[in-house]
Phi, psi and omega in degrees: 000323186301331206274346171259007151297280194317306196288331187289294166330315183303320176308324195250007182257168171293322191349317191295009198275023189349103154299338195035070165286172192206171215193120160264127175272191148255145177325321190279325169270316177302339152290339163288314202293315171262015122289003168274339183276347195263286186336320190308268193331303197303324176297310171322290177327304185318314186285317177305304198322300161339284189278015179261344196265353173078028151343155177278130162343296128343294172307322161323284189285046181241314170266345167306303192276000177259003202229320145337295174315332188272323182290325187293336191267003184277310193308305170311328178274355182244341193276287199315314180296329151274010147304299170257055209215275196291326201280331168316282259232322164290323181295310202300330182291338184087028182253014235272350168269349155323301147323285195267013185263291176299001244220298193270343152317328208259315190295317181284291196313316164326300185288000000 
């Protein structure tokens, strides 16, 4: 369910202007990462189920506002991880304004 979250977002962002570059993780990072998206997920559920139960409004947006937190802080653990894994490894490749031209697109689209 998580990868089909990750493909829908991709689906509706520019992600797709594709190079199809591709970010091999190690097991331990790719394993945080989808529990952070499974914790998500669980929330996301959490908030229909709230409003199929006709929940107060407030309450909602209480969990609204904690699964906002949670992407920022998913977003934030992926923004870092490729800093120091790709954009590292491209400077190091000799690209490095490629790197940081793509480093500050990604940094505007976030904001």
């Amino acid at each position: 369910m998580a990868e089909e979250m990750i493909k829908a977002l991709e689906n509706e962002t520019e992600v797709q202007s594709c190079e199809c570059r591709h970010k091999h993780r190690d097991p331990k990072e790719e394993r945080d990462l989808i529990n952070r998206l499974n914790r998500i997920e669980g929330q996301i559920r959490g908030i229909k189920a709230m409003v199929q139960d006709e929940r107060y409004c407030t309450d909602i947006l209480v969990q609204v506002s904690a699964v906002q937190s949670a992407l920022n802080s998913f977003a934030s653990r992926l923004l870092s991880n490729h800093i120091k894994s790709c954009v590292v490894q491209d400077i190091k490749d000799g690209k490095e304004e490629e790197a940081i031209n793509e480093l500050c697109e990604t940094i505007k689209k976030m904001l």
